[in-house]
Structure formats: C-alpha cells, structure tokens
KOLKOLBA-523734 format. One record per residue (C-alpha): residue in three letters; x, y, z. Coordinates in pm, whole numbers, plus 50000, padded with zeros to 5 digits. Each point is the difference from the previous one (the first is absolute). Layout:
ALAXYZ;...
***
This chain:
UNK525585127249922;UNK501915027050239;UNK498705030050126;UNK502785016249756;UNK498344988049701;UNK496845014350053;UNK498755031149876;UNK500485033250263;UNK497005006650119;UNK497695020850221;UNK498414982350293;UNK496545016450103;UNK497484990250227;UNK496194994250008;UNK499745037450023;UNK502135008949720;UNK498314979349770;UNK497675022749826;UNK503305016249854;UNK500544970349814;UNK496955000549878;UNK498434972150169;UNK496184998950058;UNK498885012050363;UNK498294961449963;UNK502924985850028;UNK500104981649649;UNK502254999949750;UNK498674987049687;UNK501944997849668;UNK498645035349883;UNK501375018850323;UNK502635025949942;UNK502284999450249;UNK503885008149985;UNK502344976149808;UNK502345000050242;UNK497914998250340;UNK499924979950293;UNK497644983550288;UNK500874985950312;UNK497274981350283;UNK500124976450249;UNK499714969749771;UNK500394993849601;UNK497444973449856;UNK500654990649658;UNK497204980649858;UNK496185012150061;UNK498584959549986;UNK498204986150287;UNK503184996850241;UNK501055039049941;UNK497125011050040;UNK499184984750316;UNK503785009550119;UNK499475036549905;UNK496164996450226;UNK502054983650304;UNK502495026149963;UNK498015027749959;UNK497374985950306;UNK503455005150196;UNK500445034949972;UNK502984993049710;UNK500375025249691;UNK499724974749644;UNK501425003349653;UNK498454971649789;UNK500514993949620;UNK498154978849777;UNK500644990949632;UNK496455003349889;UNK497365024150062;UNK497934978850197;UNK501294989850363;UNK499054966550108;UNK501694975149791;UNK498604962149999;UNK496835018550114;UNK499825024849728;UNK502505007649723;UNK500654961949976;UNK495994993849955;UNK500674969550293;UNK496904995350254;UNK500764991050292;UNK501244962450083;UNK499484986550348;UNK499534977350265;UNK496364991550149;UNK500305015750316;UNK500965035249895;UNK496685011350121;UNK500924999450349;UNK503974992850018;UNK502804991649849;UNK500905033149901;UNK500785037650158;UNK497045018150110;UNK500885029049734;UNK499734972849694;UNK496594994450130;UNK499095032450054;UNK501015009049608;UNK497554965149929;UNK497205016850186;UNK500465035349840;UNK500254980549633;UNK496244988550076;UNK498985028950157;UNK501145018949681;UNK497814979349804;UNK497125002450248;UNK500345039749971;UNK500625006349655;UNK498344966949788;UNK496644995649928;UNK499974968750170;UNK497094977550091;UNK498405001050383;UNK500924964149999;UNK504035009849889;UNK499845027750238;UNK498534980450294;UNK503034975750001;UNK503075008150258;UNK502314983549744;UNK498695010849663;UNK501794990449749;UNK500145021649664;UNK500754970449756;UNK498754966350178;UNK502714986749890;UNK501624962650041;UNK503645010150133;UNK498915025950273;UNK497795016550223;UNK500755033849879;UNK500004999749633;UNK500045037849874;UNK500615019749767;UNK503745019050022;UNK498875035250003;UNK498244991950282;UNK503374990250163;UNK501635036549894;UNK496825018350097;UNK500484980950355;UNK503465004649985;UNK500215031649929;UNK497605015250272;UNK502134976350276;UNK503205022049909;UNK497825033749939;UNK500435015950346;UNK503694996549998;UNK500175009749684;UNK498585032750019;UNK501535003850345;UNK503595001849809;UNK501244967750190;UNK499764983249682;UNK501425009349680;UNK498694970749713;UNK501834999449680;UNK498224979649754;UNK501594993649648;UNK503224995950145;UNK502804976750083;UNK503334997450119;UNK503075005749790;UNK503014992550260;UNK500415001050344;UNK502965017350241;UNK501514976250232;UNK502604992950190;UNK501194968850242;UNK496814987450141;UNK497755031349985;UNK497795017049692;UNK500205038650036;UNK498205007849641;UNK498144987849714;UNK499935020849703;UNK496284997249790;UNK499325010449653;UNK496475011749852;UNK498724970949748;UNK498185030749783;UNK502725023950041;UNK503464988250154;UNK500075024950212;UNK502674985450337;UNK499125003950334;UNK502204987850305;UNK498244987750286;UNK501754993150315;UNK498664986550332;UNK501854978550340;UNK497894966149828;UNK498894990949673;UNK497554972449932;UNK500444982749665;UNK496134987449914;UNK500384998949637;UNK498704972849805;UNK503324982449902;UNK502505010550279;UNK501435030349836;UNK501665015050277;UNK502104967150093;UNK502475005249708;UNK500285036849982;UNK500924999050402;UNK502514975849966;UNK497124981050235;UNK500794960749981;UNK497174979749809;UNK498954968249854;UNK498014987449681;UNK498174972949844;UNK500654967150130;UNK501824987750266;UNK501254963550013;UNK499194969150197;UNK503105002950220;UNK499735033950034;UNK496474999150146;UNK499434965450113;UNK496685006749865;UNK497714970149863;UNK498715017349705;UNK503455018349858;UNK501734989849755;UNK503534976249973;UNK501595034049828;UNK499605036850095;UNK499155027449701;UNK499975032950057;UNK498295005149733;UNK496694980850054;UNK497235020850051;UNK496654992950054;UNK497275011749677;UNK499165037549986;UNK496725007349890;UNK498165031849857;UNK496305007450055;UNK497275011249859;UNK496235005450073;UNK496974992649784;UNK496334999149980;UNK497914982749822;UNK496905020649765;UNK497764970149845;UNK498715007949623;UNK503085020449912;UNK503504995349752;UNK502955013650244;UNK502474981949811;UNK502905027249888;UNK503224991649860;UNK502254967450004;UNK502785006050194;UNK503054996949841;UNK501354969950181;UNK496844984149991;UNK500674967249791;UNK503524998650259;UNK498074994150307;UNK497214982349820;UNK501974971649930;UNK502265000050313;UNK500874968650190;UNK501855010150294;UNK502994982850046;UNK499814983950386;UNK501334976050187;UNK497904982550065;UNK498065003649743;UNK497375029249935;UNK496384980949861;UNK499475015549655;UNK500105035349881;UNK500455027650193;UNK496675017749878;UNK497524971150092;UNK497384999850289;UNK502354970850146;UNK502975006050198;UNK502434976850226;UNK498554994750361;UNK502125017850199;UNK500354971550253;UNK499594970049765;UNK501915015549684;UNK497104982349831;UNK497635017249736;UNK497165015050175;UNK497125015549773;UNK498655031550104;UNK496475016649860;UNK499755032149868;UNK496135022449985;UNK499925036550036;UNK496064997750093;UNK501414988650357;UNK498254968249958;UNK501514967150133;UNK502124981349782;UNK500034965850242;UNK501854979750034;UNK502525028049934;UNK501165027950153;UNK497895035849769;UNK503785020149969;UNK497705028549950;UNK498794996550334;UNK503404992950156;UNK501585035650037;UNK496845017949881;UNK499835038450172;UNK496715007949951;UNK496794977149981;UNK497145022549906;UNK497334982050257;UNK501925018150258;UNK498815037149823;UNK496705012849892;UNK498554980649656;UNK500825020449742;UNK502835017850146;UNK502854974949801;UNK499444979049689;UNK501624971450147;UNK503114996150256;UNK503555009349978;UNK502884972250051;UNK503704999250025;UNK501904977849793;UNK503474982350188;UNK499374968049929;UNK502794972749907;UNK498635011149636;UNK502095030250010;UNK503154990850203;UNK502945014949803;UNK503384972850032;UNK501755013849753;UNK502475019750175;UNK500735018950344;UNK499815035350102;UNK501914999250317;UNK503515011049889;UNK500045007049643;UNK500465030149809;UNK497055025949905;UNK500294989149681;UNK499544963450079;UNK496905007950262;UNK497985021049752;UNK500484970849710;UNK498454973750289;UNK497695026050086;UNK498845007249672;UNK499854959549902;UNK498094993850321;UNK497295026449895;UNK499794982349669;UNK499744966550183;UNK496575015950210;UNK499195017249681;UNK499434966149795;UNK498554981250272;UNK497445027649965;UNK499345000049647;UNK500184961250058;UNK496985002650271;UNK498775021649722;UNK499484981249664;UNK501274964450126;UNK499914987250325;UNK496734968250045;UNK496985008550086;UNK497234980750203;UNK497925000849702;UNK502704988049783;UNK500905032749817;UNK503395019650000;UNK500695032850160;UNK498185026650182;UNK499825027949781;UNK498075021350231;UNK503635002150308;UNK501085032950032;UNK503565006550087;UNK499665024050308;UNK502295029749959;UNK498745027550188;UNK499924966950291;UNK503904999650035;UNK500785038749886;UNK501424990549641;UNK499465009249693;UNK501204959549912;UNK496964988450259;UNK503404979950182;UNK501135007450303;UNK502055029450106;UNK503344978350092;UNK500564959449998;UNK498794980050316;UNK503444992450086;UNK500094963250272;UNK503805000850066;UNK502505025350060;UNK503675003150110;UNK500564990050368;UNK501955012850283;UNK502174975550140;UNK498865001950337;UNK500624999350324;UNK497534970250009;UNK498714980749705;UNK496744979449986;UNK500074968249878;UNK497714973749888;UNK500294982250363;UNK499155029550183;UNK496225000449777;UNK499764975249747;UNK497754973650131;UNK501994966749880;UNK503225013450141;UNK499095012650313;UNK498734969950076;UNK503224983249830;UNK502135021450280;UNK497675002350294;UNK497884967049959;UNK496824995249978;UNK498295017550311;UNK502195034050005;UNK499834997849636;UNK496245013350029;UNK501085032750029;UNK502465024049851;UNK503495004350179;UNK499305027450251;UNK502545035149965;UNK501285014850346;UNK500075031549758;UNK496774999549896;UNK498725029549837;UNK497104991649792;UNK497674969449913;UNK498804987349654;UNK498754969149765;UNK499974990149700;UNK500724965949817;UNK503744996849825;UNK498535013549643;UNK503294998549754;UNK498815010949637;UNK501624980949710;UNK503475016749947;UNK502325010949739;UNK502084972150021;UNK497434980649878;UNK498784984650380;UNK496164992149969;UNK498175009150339;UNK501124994550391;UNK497094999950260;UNK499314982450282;UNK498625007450326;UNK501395020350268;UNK499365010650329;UNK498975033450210;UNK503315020350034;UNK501825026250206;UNK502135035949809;UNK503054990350151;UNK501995035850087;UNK503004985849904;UNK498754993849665;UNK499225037049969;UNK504075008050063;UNK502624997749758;UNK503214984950117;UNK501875034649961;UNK498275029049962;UNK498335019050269;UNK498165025249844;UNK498194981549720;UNK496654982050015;UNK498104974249777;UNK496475008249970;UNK498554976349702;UNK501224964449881;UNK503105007550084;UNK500414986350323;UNK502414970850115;UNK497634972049891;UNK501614970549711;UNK498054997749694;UNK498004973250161;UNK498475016050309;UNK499605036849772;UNK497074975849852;UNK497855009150305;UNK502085030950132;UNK498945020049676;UNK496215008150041;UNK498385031650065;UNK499114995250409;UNK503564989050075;UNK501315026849778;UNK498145026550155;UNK501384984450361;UNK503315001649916;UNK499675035949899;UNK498175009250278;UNK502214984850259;UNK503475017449791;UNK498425031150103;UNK499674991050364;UNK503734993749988;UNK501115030049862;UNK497515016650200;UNK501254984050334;UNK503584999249924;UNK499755037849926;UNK498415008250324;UNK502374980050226;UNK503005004849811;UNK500654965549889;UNK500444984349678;UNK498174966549922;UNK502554975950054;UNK500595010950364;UNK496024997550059;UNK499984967349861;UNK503414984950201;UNK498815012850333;UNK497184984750156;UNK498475023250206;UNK500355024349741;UNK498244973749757;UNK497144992350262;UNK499265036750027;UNK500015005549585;UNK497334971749994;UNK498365013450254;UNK500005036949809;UNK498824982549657;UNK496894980250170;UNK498765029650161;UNK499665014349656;UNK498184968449900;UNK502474979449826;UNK499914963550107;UNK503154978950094;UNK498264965750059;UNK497014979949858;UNK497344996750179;UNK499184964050175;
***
C-alpha cells in the first residue's frame, strides 16, 4: 500500500505517548484507550511476540534500540506459551548448541519453579530440574511459567519506555515502496482501533509469514519439487499448497474416583470414525493408541496411563509431553500431574491456514478444536485400558492451564509458514544426513555443510507432520547445522527481516529449522543485525557481501554469546 493511502496521522514519540493514552508500562492491551488515529515510531517493528520476536525485541533492546512489538494473543511467547508447545530439542542444549540468552531464559524457567513451587529438596537440588519429567525434553513446563519468565526478561525495558508491547493486535497492511517498508498499520482485535507504526526495519516473526505478502516481500509455500531442490526426500511435483498438520492443544489432569465427562462434542462421531486418507497409508483410525512410525510408516502402538506408570513395551503418551509430575512438588500439593496433548492423535490435515481467508482459518480452527476436543472425550469414556476397561472418567480438561475458557490452546501450533525466497536457501544436502553424504561422500558427509555466513547453530531431526495433501510423515536423520545469514535476507528488500519459520529453508530442511532453540537463534541474531547495521550505517546485505565487514558482525554476535560453529 502507498504512503497516500494511509490514514494522516500524528507521529509522537516515547514521550508523547501518555497523550495517547498509553500506559507509562509501556503496554498496550486490547482495553487501552488510545487515539484512533495515532501513531508510533522506534528503532525496529517486530510483529509476532513467539519465541523468535521475542528474543529479537531482547537482542535489540540489549543494544540500546527503542522496540514496538505486537502480538495476536495476550500471551507473548508463542510455541512456548499461547501454543501450549514445550520445548523440543537436541541433547546437548545444556551446555551448547544454542545462544547464551536461550539458556539463560532455561535457567530462569527452573529457577522460577525453584522460587515460587513447593517443590521437593530432591526437585530443588537438581541443576536441571525439570517441571514435568517428561519423555520429549529436559525442560518440560508449564506455559505460564514461560510468560512469567518472559515477561520479567522484557520488564526493565518496558518500564524504561524503550519498549512499547501491544498484545491483542495484528497487522492490517503495510506502506511500502521499491525495496524498503516505511509503515505497518495495526488494528486492536477487541476494539479496531488503527495504529501506524513506522521504524528504518521491520522484522516479520509472525507465525505464518504475514508480513511477506502485505510488503510485496517475495515468498514461497508448501512443497517444492524434486528438480527444484535436488532434495532426496521431495517430491516429483511441487504444491504450494502442502502444508504440514496443525495441531491445537490442550492440558489435562487426571483426579482418580471422579465422573469429568461433560458434553459430546458435536463432531464427535466425525473424528471417531476417521481414517485419514495417506499415502502411504495411515494404520487404522485416527483416534486409536496406534499411529504410523514416523520413520517406518508402519503401525506403532503406543500406551496410554494417567497414573504415570509404565506402559512397556510402549511409549505412556501421558508421560511424553507431561508439564508437571507431582514427585517433583510437595505430596499433597497436586492430585496428580498435568500433561500436554500434541500427539499425532490430534494433527489437523484437513486444510491450511497459511494464505486463506479469515473465514476459511477460523472454520480449520474451529474443526481442529473439535478434532482435540473428541480425542479428549475419547481418552475419556473410550480409549483401552491396562485393566481392560474403557475410558478414564476421572481426566480433566485443563483450562485455566492454557488461559481458555475451551481448556485449548490460545492459537494453533502452526509447523510451516510462508518463506522468503532468499538470498540463500537450505537444502536437504546441506543437513539431511542421506544427502549430504549423497553430495559430499561418505567422510565429509559426517557433518553438516559449513556457512561462511554463519550466524547461529542448531539441531533437530527433519520432522515433516502428515500434510494436507494427504502425505503421511517425512523424518529422517539430520545433522548439526549452521543459521546461514544469507538465509535471514530476502532477495529484495532491505529493510525487512524474518524472525520465525519464515526463513529461506524448503519444506524439507523447515522439518528441523522449526523448533523452539533455533527459533529463538534466529530471532536473536535478526536483532544483532538490525542492531549492527543501525550503528554502522549499513544495511544487511552489504554486511553480509563484504568480508571484513562479515568477520567483524560474527565477531559482534559471539561476544554476546551466540555461537557460529559446533563444537568438536
């Protein structure tokens, strides 16, 4: 949109804000009452509050830089919070593989429990407690514990007026011109109200991309083909419009002795009965405790006990993304623990909500919280039991857990977004095991390709969801990788930043680019740039072309405890 278009408006600084109405904290929520017509301006724009813009606006702000940041919800934090998504990660994360700050909002997630919990001496004595004792990480919590940590991380700037956070918000359309963003104008979600917010860079860390379109910003979706990517795992023919599974969760507990059981939910007998259609082919129903092996594609049984007791030979999904195990706290102080459900269970392939209308995202939406709302009630009155009865009556759908008055979470746990087309794209050779050892043989193929423009370090295996076009899981193994810079810059514009999923990765190599620690690196190291390119008057393209003036950027982001390289 031109600068014409927009409304006329009034820009005002950090110290005109309280005429606006704006709290001296810094917040805006959805009930402030500030002008309809009104504008803010900083050094940097972040729109999205997940894990990458929040660690972008903490970079930034570490920097000396004045931050605008919106978020949809009211909870910051995304995956972590508002997406009810523990933390998934690699087994070294205790001592590398990530940016000193991520570890430092690990330690103060621990600490918080430590301080405030009534947890055991025994919890308390361990250096890496964790809340849940859960199966998929080391750090299984709870996601209030994520905003409460969040939250106290961006306090000082807050009330220092170098950051102004507008939760319940998002972007309407965006001002732009050639190669540069000079505006994006936000609405209220509780009461419309517009504000334009302008800034020399913008950093697009929403969960699906949004920015990309509305700046004209070049971007790919869904699948790309086999001669597109040379990659081993794509397929013959690209579609845009595969997308990996969606998912919305919930939280639960479990009280022995008592009837929980509430309602059917309308689409109950729907997702009862469902087979999903897959190629190849999904085991059996989609509410079962069987699912297709992710590597094999063959049906693997799973167990299912909300005592916590072992299920063996298979895998207790209660204790696989549980976020609180009550041996960890005082007896008496919980009934029983508190899990997370995103399990294949609850994978919604009925549709995409990367590029549709509103109307089309809130039907998926809505259908997706049906699809977690059966497999509840399934859990509930009919899922097998050990001791070969049906249902656990006694599950308690965990509102107050995830902030909702449905007990799901606050906004879907979204695996694939739109993507810039980059300066540099990662492929399958540069990380996927097979075909990096397909390109470089056998010996170099140990390791991942190494990036001259290194910025950041992460791992994960490639973990692709079944998809909406009906494509049953992708994962295989992968290797520790470099943040290439390059895959950080979109081919044209200057001024605009991925922050989230939205990088220059394929949908292959997004399966291990996706995850919370390499998330929060990517944010972390966009506000270095802007940061950097700010100070010495040079816009990211420029630092990355030059070498010297690359060398000295790496050198700026490891002294603030990002890592460039794997260790040994």
């Amino acid at each position: 949109m031109r600068r014409r278009n927009f409304i006329a408006l009034t820009t005002i600084g950090a110290t005109g804000m309280a005429a606006f109405g704006i709290p001296a904290t810094g917040q805006i929520s959805s009930a402030s009452q500030f002008s309809l017509s009104s504008e803010l301006k900083a050094d940097v724009v972040i729109a999205g509050g997940g894990v990458g813009g929040c660690a972008a606006a903490l970079s930034a702000l570490r920097n000396g830089l004045s931050v605008i940041m919106t978020e949809e919800t009211d909870w910051i934090g995304g995956q972590l919070t508002s997406q009810g998504v523990p933390p998934d990660e690699h087994i070294w994360i205790e001592t590398h593989g990530a940016p000193a700050s991520y570890r430092k909002y690990r330690s103060a997630v621990r600490n918080y429990y430590k301080a405030y919990y009534p947890v055991t001496p025994q919890a308390k004595s361990k250096a890496n407690l964790n809340p849940g004792n859960a199966a998929v990480s080391e750090l299984c919590h709870e996601p209030r514990v994520s905003l409460a940590v969040l939250n106290e991380m961006l306090a000082p700037f807050i009330s220092s007026g170098r950051l102004i956070l507008m939760t319940e918000h998002k972007v309407r359309t965006a001002d732009y011109s050639g190669n540069k963003v000079s505006a994006l104008k936000v609405f209220s979600l509780q009461s419309g109200k517009e504000t334009v917010l302008t800034a020399p860079y913008f950093v697009d860390a929403t969960e699906m991309g949004d920015l990309l379109p509305l700046t004209g910003t070049e971007f790919v979706t869904g699948t790309e083909s086999r001669k597109e990517t040379r990659e081993l795992h794509a397929p013959e023919k690209a579609d845009p419009d595969n997308h990996q599974a969606f998912t919305m969760c919930f939280a639960m507990d479990y009280f022995p002795g008592t009837n929980n059981v509430r309602d059917k939910p309308y689409e109950y007998d729907f997702w009862k009965n469902l087979v999903p259609e897959m190629t190849p082919a999904w085991p059996g129903k989609l509410l079962d405790l069987s699912y297709s092996n992710p590597k094999t594609l063959e049906k693997k049984p799973l167990g299912f006990n909300p005592d916590g007791s072992s299920t063996n030979p298979y895998l207790n999904l209660w204790n696989y993304r549980r976020i609180l195990a009550k041996n960890n706290f005082a007896p008496g102080a919980y009934v029983g623990d508190i899990s997370t459900v995103n399990w294949p269970q609850n994978d919604y392939t009925l549709g995409n909500l990367v590029g549709v209308t509103q109307k089309e995202f809130d039907q998926h939406v809505n259908r997706a919280k049906q699809l977690s709302l059966s497999l509840f009630y399934w859990l509930q009155t009919e899922a097998p039991r050990p001791d070969g009865k049906q249902g656990w009556p006694g599950l308690r759908l965990r509102n107050d857990i995830m902030g909702t008055e449905d007990g799901l979470a606050k906004y879907p746990y979204i695996r694939e977004s739109r993507r810039i087309k980059a300066l540099f794209t990662v492929l399958e050779e540069h990380v996927g095991q097979a075909n990096r050892v397909q390109v470089a043989g056998a010996e170099a193929g140990k390791k991942a390709a190494t990036f001259y423009d290194s910025v950041g370090v992460g791992y994960y295996h490639i973990d692709l969801h079944p998809s909406s076009r009906n494509q049953n899981y992708i994962d295989f193994a992968s290797l520790p990788f470099q943040i290439p810079l390059g895959a950080l810059l979109p081919n044209r514009m200057e001024n605009l930043l991925p922050a989230c999923k939205n990088i220059g990765t394929t949908h292959i190599t997004n399966g291990c680019y996706r995850l919370h620690p390499v998330e929060w690196s990517i944010g972390e190291t966009v506000g270095l740039l802007v940061a950097y390119g700010l100070k010495n008057g040079l816009v990211p393209y420029q630092i990355r072309e030059g070498k010297e003036l690359l060398a000295k950027f790496q050198e700026f982001i490891r002294s603030q405890g990002v890592e460039t390289q794997w260790k040994g």
